[in-house]
Each structure stands twice: as structure tokens, then as C-alpha cells.
PDB file of N, CA, C and O in Angstrom:
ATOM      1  N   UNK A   1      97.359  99.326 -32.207  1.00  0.00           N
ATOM      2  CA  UNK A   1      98.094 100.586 -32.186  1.00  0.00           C
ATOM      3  C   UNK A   1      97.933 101.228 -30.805  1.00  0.00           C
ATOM      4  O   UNK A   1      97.039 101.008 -29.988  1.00  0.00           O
ATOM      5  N   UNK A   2      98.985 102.075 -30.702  1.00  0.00           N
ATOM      6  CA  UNK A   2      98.818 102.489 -29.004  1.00  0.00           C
ATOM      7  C   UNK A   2      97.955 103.786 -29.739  1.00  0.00           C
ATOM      8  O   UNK A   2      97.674 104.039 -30.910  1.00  0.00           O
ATOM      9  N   UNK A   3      97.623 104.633 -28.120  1.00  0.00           N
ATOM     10  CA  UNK A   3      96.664 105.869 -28.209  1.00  0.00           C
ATOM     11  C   UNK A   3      97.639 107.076 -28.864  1.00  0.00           C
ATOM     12  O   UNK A   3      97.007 107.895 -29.531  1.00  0.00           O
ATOM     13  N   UNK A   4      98.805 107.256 -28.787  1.00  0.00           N
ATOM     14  CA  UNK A   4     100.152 108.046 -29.396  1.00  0.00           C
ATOM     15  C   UNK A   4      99.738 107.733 -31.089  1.00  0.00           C
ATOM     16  O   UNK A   4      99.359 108.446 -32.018  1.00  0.00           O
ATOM     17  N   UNK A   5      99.980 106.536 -30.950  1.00  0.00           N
ATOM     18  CA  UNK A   5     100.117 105.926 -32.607  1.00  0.00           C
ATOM     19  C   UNK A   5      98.685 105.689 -33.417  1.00  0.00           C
ATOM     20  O   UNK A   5      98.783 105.221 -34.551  1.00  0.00           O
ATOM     21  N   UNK A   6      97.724 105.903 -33.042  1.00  0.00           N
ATOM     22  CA  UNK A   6      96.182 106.380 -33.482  1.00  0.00           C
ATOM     23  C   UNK A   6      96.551 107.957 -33.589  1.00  0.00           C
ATOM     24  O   UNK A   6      96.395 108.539 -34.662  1.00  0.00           O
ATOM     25  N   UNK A   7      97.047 108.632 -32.436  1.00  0.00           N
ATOM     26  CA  UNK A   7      97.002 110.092 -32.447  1.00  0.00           C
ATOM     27  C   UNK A   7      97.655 110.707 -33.921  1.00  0.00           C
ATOM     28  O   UNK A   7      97.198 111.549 -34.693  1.00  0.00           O
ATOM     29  N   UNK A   8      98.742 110.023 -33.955  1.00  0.00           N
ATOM     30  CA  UNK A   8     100.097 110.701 -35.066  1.00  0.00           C
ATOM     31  C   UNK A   8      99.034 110.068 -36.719  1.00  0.00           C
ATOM     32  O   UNK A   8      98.975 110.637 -37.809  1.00  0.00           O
ATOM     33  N   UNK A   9      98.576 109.189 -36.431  1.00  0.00           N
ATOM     34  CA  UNK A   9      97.695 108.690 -38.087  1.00  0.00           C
ATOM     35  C   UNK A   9      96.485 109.472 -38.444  1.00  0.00           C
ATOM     36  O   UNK A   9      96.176 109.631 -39.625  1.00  0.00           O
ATOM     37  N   UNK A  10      95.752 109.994 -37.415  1.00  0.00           N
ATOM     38  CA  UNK A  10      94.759 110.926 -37.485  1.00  0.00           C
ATOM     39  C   UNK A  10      95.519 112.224 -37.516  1.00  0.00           C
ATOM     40  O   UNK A  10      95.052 112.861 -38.459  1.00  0.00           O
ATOM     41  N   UNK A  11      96.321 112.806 -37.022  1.00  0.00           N
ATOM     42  CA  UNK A  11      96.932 113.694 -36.944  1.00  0.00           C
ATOM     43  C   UNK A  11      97.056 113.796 -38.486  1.00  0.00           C
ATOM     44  O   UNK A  11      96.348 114.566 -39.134  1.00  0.00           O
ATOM     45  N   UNK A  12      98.368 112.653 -39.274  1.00  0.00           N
ATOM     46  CA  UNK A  12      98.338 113.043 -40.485  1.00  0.00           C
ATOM     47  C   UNK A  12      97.140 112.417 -42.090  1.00  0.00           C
ATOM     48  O   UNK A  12      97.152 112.420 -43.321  1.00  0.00           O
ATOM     49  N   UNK A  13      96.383 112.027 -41.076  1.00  0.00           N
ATOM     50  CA  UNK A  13      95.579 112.128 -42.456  1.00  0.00           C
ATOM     51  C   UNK A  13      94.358 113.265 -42.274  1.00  0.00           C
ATOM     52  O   UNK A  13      93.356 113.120 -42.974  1.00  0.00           O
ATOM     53  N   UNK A  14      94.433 114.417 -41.323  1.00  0.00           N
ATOM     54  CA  UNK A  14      93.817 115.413 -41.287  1.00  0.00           C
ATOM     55  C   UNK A  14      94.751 116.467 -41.970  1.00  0.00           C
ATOM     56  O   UNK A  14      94.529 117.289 -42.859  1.00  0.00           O
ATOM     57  N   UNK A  15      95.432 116.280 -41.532  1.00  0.00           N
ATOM     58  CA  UNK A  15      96.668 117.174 -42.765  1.00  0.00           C
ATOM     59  C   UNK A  15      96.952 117.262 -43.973  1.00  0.00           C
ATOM     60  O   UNK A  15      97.348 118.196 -44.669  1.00  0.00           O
ATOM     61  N   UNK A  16      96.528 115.357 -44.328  1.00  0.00           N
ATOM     62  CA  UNK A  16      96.417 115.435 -45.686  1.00  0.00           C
ATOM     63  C   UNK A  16      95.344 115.740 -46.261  1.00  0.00           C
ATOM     64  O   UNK A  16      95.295 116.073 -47.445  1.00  0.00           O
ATOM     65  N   UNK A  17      94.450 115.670 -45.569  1.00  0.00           N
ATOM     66  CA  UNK A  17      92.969 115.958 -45.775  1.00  0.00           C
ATOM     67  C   UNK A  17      93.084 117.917 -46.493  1.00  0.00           C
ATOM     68  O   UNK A  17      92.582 118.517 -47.443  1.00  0.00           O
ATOM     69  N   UNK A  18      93.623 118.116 -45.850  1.00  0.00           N
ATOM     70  CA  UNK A  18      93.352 120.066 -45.484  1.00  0.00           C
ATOM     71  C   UNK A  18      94.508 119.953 -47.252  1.00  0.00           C
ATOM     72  O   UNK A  18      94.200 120.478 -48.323  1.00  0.00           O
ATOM     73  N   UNK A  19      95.844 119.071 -46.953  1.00  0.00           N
ATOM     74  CA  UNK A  19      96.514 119.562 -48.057  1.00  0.00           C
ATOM     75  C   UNK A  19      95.928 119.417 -49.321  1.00  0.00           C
ATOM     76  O   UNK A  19      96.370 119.949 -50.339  1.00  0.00           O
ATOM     77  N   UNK A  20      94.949 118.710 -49.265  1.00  0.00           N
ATOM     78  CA  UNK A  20      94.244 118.065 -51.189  1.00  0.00           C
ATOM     79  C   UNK A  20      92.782 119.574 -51.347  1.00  0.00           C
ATOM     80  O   UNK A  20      92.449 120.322 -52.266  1.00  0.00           O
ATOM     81  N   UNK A  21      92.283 119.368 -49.825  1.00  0.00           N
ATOM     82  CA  UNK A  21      91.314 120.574 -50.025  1.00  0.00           C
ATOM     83  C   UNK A  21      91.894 121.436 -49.745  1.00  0.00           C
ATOM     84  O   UNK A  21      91.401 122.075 -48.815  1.00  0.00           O
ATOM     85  N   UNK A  22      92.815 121.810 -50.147  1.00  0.00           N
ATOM     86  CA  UNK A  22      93.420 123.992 -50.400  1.00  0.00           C
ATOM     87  C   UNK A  22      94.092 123.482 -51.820  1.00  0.00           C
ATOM     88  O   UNK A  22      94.840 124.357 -52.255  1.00  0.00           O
ATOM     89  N   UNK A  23      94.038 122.348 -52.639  1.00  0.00           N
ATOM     90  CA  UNK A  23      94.343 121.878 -53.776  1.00  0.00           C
ATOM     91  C   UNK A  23      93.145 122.389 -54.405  1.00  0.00           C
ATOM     92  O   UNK A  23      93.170 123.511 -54.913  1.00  0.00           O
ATOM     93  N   UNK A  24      92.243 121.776 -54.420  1.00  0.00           N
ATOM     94  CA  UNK A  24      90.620 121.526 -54.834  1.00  0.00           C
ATOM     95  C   UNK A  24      89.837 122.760 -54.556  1.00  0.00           C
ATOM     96  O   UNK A  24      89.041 123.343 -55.292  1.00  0.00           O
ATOM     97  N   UNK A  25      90.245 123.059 -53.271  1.00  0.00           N
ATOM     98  CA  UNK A  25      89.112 123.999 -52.805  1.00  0.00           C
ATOM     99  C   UNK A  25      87.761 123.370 -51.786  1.00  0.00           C
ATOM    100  O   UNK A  25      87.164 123.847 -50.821  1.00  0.00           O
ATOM    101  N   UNK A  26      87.666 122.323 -52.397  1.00  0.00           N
ATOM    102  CA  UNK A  26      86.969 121.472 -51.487  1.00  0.00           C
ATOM    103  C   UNK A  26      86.866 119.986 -51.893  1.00  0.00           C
ATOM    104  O   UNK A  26      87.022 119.638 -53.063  1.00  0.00           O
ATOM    105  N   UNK A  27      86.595 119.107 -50.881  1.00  0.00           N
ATOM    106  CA  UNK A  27      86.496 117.665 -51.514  1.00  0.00           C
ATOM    107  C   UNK A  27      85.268 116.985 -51.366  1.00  0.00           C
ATOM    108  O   UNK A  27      84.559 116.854 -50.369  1.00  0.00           O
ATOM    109  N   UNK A  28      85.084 116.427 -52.939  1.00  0.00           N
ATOM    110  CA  UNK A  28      84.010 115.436 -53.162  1.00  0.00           C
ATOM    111  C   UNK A  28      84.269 114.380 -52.696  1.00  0.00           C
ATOM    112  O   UNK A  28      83.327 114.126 -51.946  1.00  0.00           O
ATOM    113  N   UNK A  29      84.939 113.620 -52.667  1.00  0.00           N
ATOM    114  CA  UNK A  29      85.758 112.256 -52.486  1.00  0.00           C
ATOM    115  C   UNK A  29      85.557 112.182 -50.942  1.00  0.00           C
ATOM    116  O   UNK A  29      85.722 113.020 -50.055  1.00  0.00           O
ATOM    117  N   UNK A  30      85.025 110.518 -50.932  1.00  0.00           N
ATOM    118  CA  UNK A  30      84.607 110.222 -49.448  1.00  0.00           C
ATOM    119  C   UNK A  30      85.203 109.046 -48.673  1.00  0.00           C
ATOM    120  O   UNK A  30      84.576 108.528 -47.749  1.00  0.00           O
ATOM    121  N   UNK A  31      86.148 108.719 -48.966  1.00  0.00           N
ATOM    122  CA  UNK A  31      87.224 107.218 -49.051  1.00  0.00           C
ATOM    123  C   UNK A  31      86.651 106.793 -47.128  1.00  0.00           C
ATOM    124  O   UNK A  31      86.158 107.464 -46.221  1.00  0.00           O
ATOM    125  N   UNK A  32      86.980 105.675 -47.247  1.00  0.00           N
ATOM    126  CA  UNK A  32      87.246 105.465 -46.432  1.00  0.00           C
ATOM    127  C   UNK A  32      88.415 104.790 -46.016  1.00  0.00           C
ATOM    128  O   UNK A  32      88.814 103.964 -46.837  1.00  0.00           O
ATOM    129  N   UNK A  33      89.076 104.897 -44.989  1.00  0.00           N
ATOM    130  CA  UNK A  33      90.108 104.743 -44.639  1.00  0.00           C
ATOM    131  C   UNK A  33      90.976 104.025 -43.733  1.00  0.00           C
ATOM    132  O   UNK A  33      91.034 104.305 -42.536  1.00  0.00           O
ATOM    133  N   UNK A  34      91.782 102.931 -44.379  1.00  0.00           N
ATOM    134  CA  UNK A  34      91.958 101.645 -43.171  1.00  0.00           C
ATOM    135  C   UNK A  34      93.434 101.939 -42.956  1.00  0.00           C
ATOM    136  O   UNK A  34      94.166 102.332 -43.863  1.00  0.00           O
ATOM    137  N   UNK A  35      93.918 101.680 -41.426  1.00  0.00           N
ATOM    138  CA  UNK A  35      95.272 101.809 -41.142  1.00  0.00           C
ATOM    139  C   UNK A  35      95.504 100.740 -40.028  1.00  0.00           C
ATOM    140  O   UNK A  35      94.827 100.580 -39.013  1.00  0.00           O
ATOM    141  N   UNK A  36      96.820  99.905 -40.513  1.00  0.00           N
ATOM    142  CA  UNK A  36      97.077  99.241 -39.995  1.00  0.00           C
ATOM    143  C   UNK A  36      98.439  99.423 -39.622  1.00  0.00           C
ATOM    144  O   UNK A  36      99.325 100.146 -40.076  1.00  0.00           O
ATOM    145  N   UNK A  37      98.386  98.287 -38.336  1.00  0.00           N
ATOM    146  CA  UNK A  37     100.036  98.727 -37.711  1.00  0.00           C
ATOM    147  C   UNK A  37     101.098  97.485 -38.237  1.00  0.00           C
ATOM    148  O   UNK A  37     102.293  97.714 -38.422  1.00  0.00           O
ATOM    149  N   UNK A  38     100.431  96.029 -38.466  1.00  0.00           N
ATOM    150  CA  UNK A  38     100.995  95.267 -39.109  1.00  0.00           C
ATOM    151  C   UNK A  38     100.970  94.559 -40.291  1.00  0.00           C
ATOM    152  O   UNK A  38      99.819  94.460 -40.716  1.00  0.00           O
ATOM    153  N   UNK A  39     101.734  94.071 -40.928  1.00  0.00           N
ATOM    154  CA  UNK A  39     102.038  93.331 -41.965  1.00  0.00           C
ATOM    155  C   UNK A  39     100.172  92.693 -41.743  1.00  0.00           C
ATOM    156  O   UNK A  39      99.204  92.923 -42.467  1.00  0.00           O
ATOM    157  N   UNK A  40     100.260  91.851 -40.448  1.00  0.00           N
ATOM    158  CA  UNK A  40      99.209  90.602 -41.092  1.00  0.00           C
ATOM    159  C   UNK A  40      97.869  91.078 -41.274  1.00  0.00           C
ATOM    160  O   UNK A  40      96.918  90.514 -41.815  1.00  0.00           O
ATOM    161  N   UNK A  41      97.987  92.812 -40.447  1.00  0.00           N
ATOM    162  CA  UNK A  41      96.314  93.332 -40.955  1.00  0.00           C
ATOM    163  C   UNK A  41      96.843  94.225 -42.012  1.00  0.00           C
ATOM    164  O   UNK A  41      96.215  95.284 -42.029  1.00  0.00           O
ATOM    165  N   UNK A  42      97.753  94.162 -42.870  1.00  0.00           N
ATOM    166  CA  UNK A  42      97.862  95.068 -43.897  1.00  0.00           C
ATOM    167  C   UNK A  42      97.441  94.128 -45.203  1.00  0.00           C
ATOM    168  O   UNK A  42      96.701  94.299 -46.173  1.00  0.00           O
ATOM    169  N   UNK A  43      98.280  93.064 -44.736  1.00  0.00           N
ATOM    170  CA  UNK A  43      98.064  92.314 -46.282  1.00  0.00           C
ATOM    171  C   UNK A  43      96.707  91.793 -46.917  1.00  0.00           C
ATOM    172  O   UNK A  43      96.371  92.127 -48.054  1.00  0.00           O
ATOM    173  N   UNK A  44      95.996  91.008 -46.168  1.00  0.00           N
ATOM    174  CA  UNK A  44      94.306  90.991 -46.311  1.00  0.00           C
ATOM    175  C   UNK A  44      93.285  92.537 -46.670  1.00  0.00           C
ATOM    176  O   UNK A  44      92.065  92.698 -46.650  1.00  0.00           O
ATOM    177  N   UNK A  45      93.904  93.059 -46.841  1.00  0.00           N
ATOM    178  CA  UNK A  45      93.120  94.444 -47.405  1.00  0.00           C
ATOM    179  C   UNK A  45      94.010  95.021 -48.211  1.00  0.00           C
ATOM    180  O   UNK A  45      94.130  96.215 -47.938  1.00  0.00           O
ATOM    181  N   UNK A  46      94.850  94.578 -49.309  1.00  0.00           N
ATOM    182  CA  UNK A  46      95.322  94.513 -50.744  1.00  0.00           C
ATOM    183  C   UNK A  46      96.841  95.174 -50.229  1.00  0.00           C
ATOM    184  O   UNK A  46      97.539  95.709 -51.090  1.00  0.00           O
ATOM    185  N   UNK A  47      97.168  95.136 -49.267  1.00  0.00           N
ATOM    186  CA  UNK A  47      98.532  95.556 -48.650  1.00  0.00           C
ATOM    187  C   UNK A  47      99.918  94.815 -49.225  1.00  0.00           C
ATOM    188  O   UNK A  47      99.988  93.651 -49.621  1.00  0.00           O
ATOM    189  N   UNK A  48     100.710  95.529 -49.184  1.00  0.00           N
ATOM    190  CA  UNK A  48     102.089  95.301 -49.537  1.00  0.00           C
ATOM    191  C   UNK A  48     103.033  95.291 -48.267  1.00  0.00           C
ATOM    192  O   UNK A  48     102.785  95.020 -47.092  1.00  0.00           O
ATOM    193  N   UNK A  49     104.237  95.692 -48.921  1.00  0.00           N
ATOM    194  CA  UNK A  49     105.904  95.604 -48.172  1.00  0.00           C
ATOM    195  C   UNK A  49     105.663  96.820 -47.742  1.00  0.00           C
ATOM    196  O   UNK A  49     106.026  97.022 -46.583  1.00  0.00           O
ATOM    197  N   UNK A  50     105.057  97.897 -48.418  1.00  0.00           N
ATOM    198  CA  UNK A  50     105.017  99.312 -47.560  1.00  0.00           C
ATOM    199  C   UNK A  50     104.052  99.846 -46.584  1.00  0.00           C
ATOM    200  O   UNK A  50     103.659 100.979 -46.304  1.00  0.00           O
ATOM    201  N   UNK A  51     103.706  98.207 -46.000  1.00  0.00           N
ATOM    202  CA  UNK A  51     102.166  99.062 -44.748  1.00  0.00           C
ATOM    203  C   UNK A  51     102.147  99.961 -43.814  1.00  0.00           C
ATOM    204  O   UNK A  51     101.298 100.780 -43.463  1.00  0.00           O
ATOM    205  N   UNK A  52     103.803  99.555 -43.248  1.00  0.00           N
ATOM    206  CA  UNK A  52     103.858 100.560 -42.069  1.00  0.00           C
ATOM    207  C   UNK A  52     103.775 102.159 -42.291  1.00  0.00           C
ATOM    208  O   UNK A  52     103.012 102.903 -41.673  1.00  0.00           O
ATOM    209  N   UNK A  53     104.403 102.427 -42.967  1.00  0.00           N
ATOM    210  CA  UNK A  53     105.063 103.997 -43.705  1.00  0.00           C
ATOM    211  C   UNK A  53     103.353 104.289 -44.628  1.00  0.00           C
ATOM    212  O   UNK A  53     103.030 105.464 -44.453  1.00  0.00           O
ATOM    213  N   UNK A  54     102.743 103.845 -45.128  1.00  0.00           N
ATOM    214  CA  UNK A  54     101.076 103.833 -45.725  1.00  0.00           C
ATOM    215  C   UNK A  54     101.148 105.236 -45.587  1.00  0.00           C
ATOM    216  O   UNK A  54     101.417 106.013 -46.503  1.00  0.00           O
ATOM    217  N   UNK A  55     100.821 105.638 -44.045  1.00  0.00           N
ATOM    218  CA  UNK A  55     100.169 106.776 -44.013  1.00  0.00           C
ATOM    219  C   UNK A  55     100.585 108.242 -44.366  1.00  0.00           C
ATOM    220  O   UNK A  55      99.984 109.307 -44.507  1.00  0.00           O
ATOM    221  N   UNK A  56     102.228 107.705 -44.464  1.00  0.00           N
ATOM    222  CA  UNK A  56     103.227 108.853 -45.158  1.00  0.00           C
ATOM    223  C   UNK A  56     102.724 109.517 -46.358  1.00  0.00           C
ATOM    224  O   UNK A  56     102.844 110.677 -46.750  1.00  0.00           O
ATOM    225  N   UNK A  57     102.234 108.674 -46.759  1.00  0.00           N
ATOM    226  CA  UNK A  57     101.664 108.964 -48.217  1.00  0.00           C
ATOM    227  C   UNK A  57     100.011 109.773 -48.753  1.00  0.00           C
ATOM    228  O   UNK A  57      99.340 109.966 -49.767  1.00  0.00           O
ATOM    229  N   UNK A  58      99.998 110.049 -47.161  1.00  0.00           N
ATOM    230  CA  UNK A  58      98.119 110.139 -47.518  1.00  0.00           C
ATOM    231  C   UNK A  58      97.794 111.050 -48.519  1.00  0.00           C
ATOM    232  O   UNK A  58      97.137 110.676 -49.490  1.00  0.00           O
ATOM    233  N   UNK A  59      98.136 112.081 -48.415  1.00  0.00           N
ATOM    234  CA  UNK A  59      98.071 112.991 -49.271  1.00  0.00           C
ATOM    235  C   UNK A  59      97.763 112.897 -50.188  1.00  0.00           C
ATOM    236  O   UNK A  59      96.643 113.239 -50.569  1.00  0.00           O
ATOM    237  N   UNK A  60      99.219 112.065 -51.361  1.00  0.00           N
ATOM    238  CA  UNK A  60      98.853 111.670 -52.489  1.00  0.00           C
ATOM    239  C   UNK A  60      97.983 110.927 -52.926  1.00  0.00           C
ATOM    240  O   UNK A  60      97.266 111.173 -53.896  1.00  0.00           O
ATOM    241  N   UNK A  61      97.960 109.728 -52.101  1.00  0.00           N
ATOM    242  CA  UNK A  61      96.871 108.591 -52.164  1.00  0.00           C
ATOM    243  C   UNK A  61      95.093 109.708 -52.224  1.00  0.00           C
ATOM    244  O   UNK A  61      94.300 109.566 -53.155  1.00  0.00           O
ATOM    245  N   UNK A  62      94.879 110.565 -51.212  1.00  0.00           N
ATOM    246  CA  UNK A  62      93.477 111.139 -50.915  1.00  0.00           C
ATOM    247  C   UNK A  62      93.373 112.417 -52.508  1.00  0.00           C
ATOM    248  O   UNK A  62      92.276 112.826 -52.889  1.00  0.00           O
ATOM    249  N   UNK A  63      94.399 112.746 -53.046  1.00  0.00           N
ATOM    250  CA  UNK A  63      94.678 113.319 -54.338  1.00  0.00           C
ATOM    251  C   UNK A  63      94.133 112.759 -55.760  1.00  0.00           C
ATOM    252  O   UNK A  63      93.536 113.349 -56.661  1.00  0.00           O
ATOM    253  N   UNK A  64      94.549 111.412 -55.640  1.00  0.00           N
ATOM    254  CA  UNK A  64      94.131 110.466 -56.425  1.00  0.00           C
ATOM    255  C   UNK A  64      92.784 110.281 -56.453  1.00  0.00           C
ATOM    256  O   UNK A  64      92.139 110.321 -57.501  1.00  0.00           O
ATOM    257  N   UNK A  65      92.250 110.057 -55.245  1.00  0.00           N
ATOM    258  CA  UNK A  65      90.907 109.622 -54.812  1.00  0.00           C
ATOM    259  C   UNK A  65      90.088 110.703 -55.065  1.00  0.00           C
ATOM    260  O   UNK A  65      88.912 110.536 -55.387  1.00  0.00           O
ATOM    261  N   UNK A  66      90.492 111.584 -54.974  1.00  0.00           N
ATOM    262  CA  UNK A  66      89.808 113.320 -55.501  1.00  0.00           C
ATOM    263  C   UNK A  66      89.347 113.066 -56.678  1.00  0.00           C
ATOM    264  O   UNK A  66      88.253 112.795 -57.172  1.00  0.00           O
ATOM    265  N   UNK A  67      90.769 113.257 -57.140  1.00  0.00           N
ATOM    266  CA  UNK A  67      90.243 113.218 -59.147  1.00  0.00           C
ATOM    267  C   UNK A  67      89.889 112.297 -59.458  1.00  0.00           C
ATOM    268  O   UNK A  67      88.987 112.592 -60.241  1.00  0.00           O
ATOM    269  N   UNK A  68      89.986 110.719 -59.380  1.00  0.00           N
ATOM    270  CA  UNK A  68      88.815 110.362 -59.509  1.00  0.00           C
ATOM    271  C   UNK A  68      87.509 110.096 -59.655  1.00  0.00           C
ATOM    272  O   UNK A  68      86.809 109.643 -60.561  1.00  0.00           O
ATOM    273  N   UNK A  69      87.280 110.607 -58.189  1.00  0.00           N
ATOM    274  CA  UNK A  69      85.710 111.075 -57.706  1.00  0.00           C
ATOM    275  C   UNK A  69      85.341 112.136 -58.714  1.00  0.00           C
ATOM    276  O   UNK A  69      84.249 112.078 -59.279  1.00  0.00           O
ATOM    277  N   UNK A  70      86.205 113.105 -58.965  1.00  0.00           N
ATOM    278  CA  UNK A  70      85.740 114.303 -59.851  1.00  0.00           C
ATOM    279  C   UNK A  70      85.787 113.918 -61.124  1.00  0.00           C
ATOM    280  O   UNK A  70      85.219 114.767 -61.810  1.00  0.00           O
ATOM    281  N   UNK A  71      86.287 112.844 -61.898  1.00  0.00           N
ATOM    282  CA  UNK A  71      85.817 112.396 -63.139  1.00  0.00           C
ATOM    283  C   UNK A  71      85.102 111.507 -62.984  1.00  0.00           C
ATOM    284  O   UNK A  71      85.300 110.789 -63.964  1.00  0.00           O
ATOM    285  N   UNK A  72      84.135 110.916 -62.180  1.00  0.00           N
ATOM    286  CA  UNK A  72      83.361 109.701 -62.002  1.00  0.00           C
ATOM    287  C   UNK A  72      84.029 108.121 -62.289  1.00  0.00           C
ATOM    288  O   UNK A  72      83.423 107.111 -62.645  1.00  0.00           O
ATOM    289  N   UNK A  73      85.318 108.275 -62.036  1.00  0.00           N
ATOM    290  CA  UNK A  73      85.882 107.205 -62.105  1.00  0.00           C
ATOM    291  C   UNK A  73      85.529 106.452 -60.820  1.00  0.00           C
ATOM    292  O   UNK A  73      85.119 105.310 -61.026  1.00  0.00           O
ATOM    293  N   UNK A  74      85.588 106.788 -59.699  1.00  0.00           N
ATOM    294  CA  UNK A  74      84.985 106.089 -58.757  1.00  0.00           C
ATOM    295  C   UNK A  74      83.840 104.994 -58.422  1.00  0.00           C
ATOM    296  O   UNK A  74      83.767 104.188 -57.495  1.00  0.00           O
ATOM    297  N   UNK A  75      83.193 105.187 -59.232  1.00  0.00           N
ATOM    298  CA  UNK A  75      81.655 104.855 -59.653  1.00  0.00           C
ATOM    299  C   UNK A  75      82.349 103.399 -60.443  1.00  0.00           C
ATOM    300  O   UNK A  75      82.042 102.279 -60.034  1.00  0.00           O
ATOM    301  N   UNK A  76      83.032 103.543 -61.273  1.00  0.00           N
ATOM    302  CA  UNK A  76      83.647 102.589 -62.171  1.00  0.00           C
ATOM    303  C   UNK A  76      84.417 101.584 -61.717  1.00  0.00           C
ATOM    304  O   UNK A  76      84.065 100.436 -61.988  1.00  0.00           O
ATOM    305  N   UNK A  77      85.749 101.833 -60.857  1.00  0.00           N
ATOM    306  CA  UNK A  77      86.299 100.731 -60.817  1.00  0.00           C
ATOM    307  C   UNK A  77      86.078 100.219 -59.527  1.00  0.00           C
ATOM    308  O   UNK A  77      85.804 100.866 -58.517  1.00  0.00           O
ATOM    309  N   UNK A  78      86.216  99.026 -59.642  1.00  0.00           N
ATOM    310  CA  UNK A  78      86.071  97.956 -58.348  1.00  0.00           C
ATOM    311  C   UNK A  78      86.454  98.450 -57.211  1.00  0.00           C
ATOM    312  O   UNK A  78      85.874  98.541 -56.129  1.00  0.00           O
ATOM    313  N   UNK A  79      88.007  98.916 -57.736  1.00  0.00           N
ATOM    314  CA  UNK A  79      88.916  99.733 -56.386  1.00  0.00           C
ATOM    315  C   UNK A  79      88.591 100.554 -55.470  1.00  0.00           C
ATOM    316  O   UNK A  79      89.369 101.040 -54.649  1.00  0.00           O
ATOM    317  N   UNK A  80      87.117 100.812 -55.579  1.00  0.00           N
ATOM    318  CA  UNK A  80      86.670 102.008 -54.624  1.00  0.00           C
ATOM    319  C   UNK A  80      85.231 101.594 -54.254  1.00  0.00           C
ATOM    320  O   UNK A  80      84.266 102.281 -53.919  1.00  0.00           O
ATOM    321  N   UNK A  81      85.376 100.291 -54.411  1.00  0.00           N
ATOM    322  CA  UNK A  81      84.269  99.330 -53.927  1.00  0.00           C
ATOM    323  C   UNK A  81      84.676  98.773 -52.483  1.00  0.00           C
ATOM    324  O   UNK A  81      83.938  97.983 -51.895  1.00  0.00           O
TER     325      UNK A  81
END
């Protein structure tokens, strides 16, 4: 990824960050977070047809990962292993 295109992915997953905590109030949930620019580093880390656009979505995706964490589902499934 260029230094622009690191900038604009941090850019919006701090945004999504702020949008889930003024949801919550604050967040438990500690994800960590992989972004890739292509197909061939998307697909080896459970990636699809939608890798590029991924980060469009953070929000919802870090939403999910919230409530989760806040019902101890996290703890449970593999997926957050």
C-alpha cells in the first residue's frame, strides 16, 4: 500500500472506531486488524471477492466485534482466535 493508502485505512478505521464508541460509550473489544490491498494477501486470511472495499465496512464489522466481546462470545468462537 502506498503512504496515502495506509493514511485513508487508518483514517477510516479511527472513525469507525469513534462511530461504535459514541454507540457503546466505550469499547471492550480489542480486534485486531488486518488490511490488505490485494486479492492474494486477502484471501489467505479468510478473504473474499470484497477485499478491496473491506475497510468500507469497518464500522459494522468493529460493531459486531463489540457485542460480541460484551456477551462473551468472543472467548467462544474460533473466529476471534
Amino acid at each position: 500500500m502506498t503512504a496515502k493508502e495506509r493514511a485513508n485505512a487508518e483514517t477510516a478505521v479511527a472513525a469507525a472506531r469513534e462511530r461504535v464508541k459514541g454507540f457503546y460509550g466505550a469499547l471492550q473489544g480489542a480486534p485486531r486488524i488486518l488490511i490488505c490491498k490485494t486479492e492474494v494477501c486477502y484471501g489467505p486470511i479468510g478473504g473474499g471477492s470484497r477485499g478491496r472495499r473491506s475497510y468500507v465496512t469497518a464500522a459494522p464489522e468493529l460493531s459486531h466485534i463489540e457485542l460480541h466481546s460484551r456477551l462473551g462470545l468472543a472467548k467462544t468462537c474460533s473466529f476471534y482466535e
